[in-house]
Structures are given as C-alpha cells and as structure tokens.
C-alpha positions in Angstrom: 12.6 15.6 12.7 14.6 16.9 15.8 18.3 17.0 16.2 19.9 18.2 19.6 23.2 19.5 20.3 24.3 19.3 23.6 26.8 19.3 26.6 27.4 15.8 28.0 30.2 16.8 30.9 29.5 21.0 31.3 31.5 20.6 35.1 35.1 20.0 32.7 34.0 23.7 30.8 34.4 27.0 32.2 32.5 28.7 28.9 30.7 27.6 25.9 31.6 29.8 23.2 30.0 28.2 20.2 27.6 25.1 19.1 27.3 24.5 15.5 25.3 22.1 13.7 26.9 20.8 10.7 25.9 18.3 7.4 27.5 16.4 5.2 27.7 17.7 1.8 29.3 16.4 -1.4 32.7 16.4 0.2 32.8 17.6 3.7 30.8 18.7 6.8 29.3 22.3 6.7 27.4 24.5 9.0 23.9 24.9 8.5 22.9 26.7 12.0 25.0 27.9 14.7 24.3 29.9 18.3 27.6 31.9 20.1 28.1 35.0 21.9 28.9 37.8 20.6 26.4 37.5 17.8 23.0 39.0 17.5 20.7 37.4 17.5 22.8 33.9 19.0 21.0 31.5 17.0 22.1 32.6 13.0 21.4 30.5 9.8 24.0 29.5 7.2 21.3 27.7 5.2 19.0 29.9 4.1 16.6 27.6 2.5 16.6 25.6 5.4 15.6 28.1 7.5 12.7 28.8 5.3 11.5 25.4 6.7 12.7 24.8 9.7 13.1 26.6 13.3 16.2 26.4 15.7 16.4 27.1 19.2 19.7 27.5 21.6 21.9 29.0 24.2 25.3 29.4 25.6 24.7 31.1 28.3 25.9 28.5 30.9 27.4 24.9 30.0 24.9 22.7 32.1 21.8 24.3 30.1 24.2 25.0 26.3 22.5 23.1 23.3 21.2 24.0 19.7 17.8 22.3 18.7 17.1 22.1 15.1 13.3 21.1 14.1 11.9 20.1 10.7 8.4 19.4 10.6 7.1 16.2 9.2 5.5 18.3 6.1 8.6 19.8 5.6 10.9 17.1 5.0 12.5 17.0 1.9 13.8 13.7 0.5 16.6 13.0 0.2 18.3 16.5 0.8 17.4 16.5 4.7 18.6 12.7 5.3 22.2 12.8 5.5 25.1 12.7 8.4 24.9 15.5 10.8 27.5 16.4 13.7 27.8 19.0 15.8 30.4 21.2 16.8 31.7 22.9 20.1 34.0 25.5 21.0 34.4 26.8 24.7 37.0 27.5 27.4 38.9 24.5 29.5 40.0 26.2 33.1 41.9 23.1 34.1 44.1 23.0 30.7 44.1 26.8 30.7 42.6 27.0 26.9 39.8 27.1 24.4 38.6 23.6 23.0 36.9 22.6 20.2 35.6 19.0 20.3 33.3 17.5 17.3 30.6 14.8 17.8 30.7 11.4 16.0 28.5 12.0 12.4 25.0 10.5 12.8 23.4 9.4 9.9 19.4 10.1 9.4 18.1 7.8 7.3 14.1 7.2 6.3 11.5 5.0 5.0 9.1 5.7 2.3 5.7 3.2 1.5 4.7 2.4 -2.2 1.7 4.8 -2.7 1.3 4.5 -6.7 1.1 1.8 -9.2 -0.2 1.8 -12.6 -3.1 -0.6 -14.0 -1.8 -3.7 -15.1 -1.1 -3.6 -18.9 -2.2 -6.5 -21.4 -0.2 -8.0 -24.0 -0.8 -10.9 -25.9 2.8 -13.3 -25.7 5.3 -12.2 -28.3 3.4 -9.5 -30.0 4.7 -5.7 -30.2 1.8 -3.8 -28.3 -0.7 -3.6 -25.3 -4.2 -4.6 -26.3 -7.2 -3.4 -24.8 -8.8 -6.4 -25.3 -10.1 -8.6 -22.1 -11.3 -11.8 -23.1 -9.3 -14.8 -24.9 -9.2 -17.8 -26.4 -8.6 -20.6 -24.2 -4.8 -21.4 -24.4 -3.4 -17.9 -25.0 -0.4 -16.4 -23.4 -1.0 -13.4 -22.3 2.3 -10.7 -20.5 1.2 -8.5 -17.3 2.9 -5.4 -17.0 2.6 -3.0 -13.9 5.1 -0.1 -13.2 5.2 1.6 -10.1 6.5 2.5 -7.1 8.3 -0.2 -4.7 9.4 2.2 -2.0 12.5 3.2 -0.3 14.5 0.2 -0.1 15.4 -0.9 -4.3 15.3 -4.6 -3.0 11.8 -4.8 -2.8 9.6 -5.9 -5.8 6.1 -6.1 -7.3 4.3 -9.0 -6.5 1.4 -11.1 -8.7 -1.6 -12.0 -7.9 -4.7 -14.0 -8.9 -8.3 -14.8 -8.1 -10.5 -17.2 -10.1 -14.0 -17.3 -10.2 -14.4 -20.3 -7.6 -11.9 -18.7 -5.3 -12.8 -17.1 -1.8 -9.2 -14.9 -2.0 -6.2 -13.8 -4.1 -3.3 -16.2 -4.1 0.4 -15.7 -5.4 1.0 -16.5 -9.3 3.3 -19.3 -9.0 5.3 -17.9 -12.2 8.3 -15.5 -12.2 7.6 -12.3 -12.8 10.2 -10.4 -15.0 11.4 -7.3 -12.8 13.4 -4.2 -14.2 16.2 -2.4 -12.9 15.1 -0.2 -9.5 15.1 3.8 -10.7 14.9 6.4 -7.9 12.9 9.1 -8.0 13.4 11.6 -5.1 13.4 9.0 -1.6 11.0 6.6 -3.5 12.1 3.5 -6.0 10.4 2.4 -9.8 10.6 -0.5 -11.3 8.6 -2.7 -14.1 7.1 -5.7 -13.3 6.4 -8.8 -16.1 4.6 -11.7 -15.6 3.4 -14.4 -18.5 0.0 -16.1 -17.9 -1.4 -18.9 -19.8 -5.0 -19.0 -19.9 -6.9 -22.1 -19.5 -10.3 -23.6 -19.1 -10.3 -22.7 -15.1 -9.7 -18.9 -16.5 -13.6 -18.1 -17.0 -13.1 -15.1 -15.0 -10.1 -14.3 -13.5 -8.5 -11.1 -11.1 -5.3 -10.4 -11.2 -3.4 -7.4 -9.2 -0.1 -6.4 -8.4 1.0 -4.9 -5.8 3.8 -3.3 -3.6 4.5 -2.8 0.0 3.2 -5.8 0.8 3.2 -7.7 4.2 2.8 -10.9 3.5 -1.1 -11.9 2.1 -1.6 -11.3 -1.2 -4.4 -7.8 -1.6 -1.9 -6.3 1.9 -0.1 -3.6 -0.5 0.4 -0.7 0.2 0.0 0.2 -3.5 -2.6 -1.8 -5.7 -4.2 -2.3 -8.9 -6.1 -4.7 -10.8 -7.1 -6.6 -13.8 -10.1 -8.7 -15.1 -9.3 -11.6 -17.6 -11.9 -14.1 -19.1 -11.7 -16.6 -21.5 -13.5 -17.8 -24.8 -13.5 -21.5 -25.9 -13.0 -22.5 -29.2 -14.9 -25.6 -31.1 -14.1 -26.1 -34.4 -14.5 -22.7 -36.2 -17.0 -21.3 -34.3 -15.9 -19.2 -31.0 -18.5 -19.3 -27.6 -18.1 -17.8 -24.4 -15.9 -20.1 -22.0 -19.1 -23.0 -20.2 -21.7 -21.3 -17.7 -25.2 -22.1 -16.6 -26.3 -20.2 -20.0 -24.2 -22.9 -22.2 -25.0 -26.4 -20.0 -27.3 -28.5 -18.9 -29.0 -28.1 -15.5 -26.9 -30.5 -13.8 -28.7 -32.2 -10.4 -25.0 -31.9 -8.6 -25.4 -28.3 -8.8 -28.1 -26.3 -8.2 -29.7 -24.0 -11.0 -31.2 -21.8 -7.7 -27.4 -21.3 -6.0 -25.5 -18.9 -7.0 -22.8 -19.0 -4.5 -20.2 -20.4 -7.1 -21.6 -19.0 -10.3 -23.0 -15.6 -9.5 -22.0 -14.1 -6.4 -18.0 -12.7 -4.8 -17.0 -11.3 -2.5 -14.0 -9.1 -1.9 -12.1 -7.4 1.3 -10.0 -4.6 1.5 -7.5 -5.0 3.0 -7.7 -8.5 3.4 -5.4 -8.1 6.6 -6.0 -5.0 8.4 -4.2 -3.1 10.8 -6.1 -2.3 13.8 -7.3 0.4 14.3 -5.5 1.7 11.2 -7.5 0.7 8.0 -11.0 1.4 7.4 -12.8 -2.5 6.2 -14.6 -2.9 3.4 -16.2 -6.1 1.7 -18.1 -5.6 -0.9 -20.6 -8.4 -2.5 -20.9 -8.1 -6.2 -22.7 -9.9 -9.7 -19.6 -11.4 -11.9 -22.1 -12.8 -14.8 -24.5 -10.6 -14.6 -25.5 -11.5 -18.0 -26.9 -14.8 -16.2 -29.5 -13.4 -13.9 -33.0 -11.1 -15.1 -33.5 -10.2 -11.6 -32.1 -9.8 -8.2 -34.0 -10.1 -5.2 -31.8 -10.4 -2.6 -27.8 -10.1 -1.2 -27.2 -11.1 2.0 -23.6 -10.2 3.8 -23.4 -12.8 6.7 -20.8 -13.5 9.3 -20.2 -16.8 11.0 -21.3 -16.7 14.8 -20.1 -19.8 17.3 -22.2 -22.3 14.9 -23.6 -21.3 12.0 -23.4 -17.9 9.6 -26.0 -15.1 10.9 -26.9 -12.4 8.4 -25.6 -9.1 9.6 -27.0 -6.6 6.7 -28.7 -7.1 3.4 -30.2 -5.5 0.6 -33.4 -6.4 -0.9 -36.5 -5.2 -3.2 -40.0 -4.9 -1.1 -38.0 -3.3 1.7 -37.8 0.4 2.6 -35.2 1.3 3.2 -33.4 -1.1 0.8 -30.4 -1.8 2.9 -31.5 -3.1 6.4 -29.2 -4.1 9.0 -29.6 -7.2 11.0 -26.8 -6.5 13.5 -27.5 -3.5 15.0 -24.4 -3.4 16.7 -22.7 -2.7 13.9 -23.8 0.9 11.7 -22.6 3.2 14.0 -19.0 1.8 14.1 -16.3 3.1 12.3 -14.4 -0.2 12.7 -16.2 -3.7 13.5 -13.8 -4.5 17.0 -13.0 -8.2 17.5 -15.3 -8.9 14.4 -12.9 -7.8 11.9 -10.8 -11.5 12.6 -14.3 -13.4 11.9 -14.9 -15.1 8.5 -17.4 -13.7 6.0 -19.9 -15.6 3.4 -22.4 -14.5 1.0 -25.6 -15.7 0.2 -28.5 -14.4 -3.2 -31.9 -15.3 -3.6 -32.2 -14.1 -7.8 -34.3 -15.6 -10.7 -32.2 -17.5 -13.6 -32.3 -16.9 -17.1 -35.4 -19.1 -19.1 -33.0 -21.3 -21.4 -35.3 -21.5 -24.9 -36.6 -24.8 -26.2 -35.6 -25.8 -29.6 
C-alpha cells in the first residue's frame, strides 16, 4: 500500500514548510509521519509502531518536487488497523497573500478485500437430536442437519453455500433447501458465520457428497474455501436392515451391463470445476466409490473428448511398466493443459465383478 502527498499548484507557493500525513483515529485525524525543515532528519515518525513496518520518503526542498510517500508492504498490512481515512496536511508560504497557509486534503478512505480461506468439515446431526454423530450411513428416510462454520470473507453479506453430488451425477449441484445462517462475527478484516442445512435422505441417496463452501463464484465446487462430506443410505425391510440396492443385492439386469462400471463403480471429480487461467493448478481425479463391489482392477482410463469421439489421454493399468502411461504426450510436461482445460472429461474401467454365490 502507497499513499502520496503532494503539491497540485507549487507556482501559487513561494515555500513548503511542512507535509503531514495524518489518520483517522477514534475521534479525529492524527499525524502518523511528517517531513519539514528545520528538523533532522525531515522525514520524522509519530507512529512508532508504524514505522516498525513501514518506510516513508519526502522533501520540501522546492514546491514543484514537495511530497511525503508512505509505503506498507503487502506482508505488512495489518487488518483492520491500516484501512482507515487518511489526509494530508500542508503548511507553506503564499507571496501573493503575503502569509503562511495551511490547506488540508479531502479524507480518503482505504478500504480492502479479504477471500474465505478456512471452513470446517461439515458436522452431522441426526434431525432434532442434541449432538453430532460420527456416524455416515442411514436409514432411508432420515433427516439428517449439516453444519459448517467458517469464514465468509470481508463483506458480512456473503454466505455459505450447499452442495451435493449423487452417485449418478457427473457434478455438484445447489441443495435446493434453505440453509439456516447465523449472525456474521468479525474476526480481524475476515467474517464467521454458521451455516444449517436439513437433508432428507432417500432411496437416490446411495452415496451422496455434500460440501459447503464460501467465496464462491457462481458453480457449485468454485469456493474459495471448501469441505466435504460423504452420506450413504441403508434400506430397511421389515426388521432386518441391508445396504441401500447395488449390483451385490440385484439381479443382473440385461438393461444394464454387469461389465460397465461407468454408473456403479467409477467418479470422477475436478478441482476447481471452473478455473482461472492461468491461476489454479487442475486436478481430476478418477476414483472406486464401492469398492466393496469389485476383486480386481485392471484398468482406469482418464479420456478427453476430441472433435468426435473421447480419446484416452493417460491411464493406469496392471502388465504395464511404468503403471501410469500417458497417451497424450503433449500433456506431462505442462503445468497447466492450455485451451484443453474448457474440454469435457469421461472415464472409462475395465475390472472383474464380484462371483454372486448360488443358493
């Protein structure tokens, strides 16, 4: 941060006795760093824990070259003592009016922004009980709270937003219920707040993410500040409890293929989701959700669409050495993937099922 005092019309002074730099404190303006003549040396302190952190520069030798620089390096900065009004102050000599002038600018105020950089793990409470469980998976049907504190930045306006992912779904999406936000706290330059949401579970919820965030610019997973939570269900028939339907539970069905795993098996996430160029590293990552259905993998393919079809780019496989082998050569040796960072992504396995026994 740089502030500048200077001389807008030096031909109407004869002198320039005195440039002060003043801020705003609880109830008036005071001096923090001043340069005159007469003093040694010109440029003096009256904040001496400012100058501790700071550096200031100026002369008054001559009223076409008179200013006062103050500079407070980005590291520095402390919030919110350093944001305030400034003004700065001159005294000199007026030939035409035969007298010494003092003239004061018009108070400029510094303000700043701050980004959400922290946010707590989403906590998990069943619907109207008194404490956080650790517990993950649920009965179909239960109403579950979300909780997430953390920061929201600099303006107390902005929220924490909810999201979700089910297991069939290629991205996060906005909870359409309303969350429950507490009052903004501040803490130094930076807001706090809580954020509630209530969630019913049902059948769909086999395995669901949810996040909040904050910061965000627009698509859900684009916070600045993120976290997350994994939620699956349970089904209940009769008295007995069983894990919510999978390929382990029913019936090959002919509709869908025991051998794909692109809806049961296989995700695929992106950070962030919407990058800035040249900004955000990129990273999608291809991962087992039920692993519990597979004995063996064999294959993960990461493959991005060309003009027609989807071409492998990189993979990992047994039987090869090394085991991750790039099909794109273009792209190992970049830190970010260019114009290929706007194209879409799909995932493909190649894995063995689980024998279902005979009875």
């Amino acid at each position: 941060m740089v502030i500048v005092c200077s001389i807008t019309n030096p031909s109407q002074l004869n002198a320039v006795y005195s440039i002060q730099l003043q801020r705003n404190s609880s109830t008036t303006f005071e001096t923090i760093v001043s340069v005159a003549t007469g003093q040694t040396p010109p440029v003096q302190w009256k904040d001496t824990q400012l100058q501790g952190r700071a550096s200031a520069t100026g002369s008054v030798d001559s009223p076409s070259t008179a200013q006062l620089r103050l500079a407070i390096d980005k590291h520095s900065l402390i919030c919110p003592t350093d944001f305030k009004m400034y003004m700065c102050q001159l005294t000199g000599y007026n030939s035409y009016l035969g007298e010494t002038v003092t003239q004061e600018t018009s108070p400029i105020t510094i303000s700043y922004i701050v980004k959400s950089a922290v946010i707590e793990m989403p906590r998990v409470k069943i619907l109207n009980e008194l404490f956080d469980t650790p517990d993950r998976q649920f009965p179909v049907g239960t109403a579950i709270t979300l909780t997430c504190q953390g920061q929201v930045g600099s303006d107390k306006s902005n929220t924490i937003r909810w999201c979700a992912q089910k297991t069939n779904e290629m991205m996060f999406a906005g909870l359409p219920q309303t969350p429950i936000h507490s009052e903004a706290s501040l803490s130094g330059c930076i807001f706090t707040r809580f954020s509630t949401v209530t969630y019913n579970l049902t059948s769909q919820d086999t395995f669901t993410k949810f996040l909040c965030e904050s910061g965000d610019t627009g698509l859900c997973g684009t916070g600045t500040a993120i976290q997350y939570v994994n939620i699956s269900t349970t089904v209940t028939e009769g008295s007995s409890t069983t894990s919510a339907p999978s390929t382990d539970d029913l019936s090959p069905s002919p509709s869908i293929p025991t051998t794909d795993a692109s809806v049961q098996n296989i995700h695929i996430q992106v950070f962030p989701q919407t990058v800035n160029y040249k900004e955000n590293d990129l990273v999608i990552v291809c991962s087992i959700i039920n692993p519990s259905q597979l004995n063996a993998v064999y294959n993960i393919e990461l493959q991005k669409n060309s003009s027609t079809t989807f071409e492998t780019i990189v993979s990992v496989a047994t039987g090869q050495t090394p085991s991750v082998q790039w099909k794109d050569i273009t792209e190992p040796g970049h830190c970010h993937w260019e114009y290929r960072l706007s194209k879409h992504c799909t995932i493909k396995i190649i894995y063995r099922q689980k024998q279902r026994s005979m009875s």
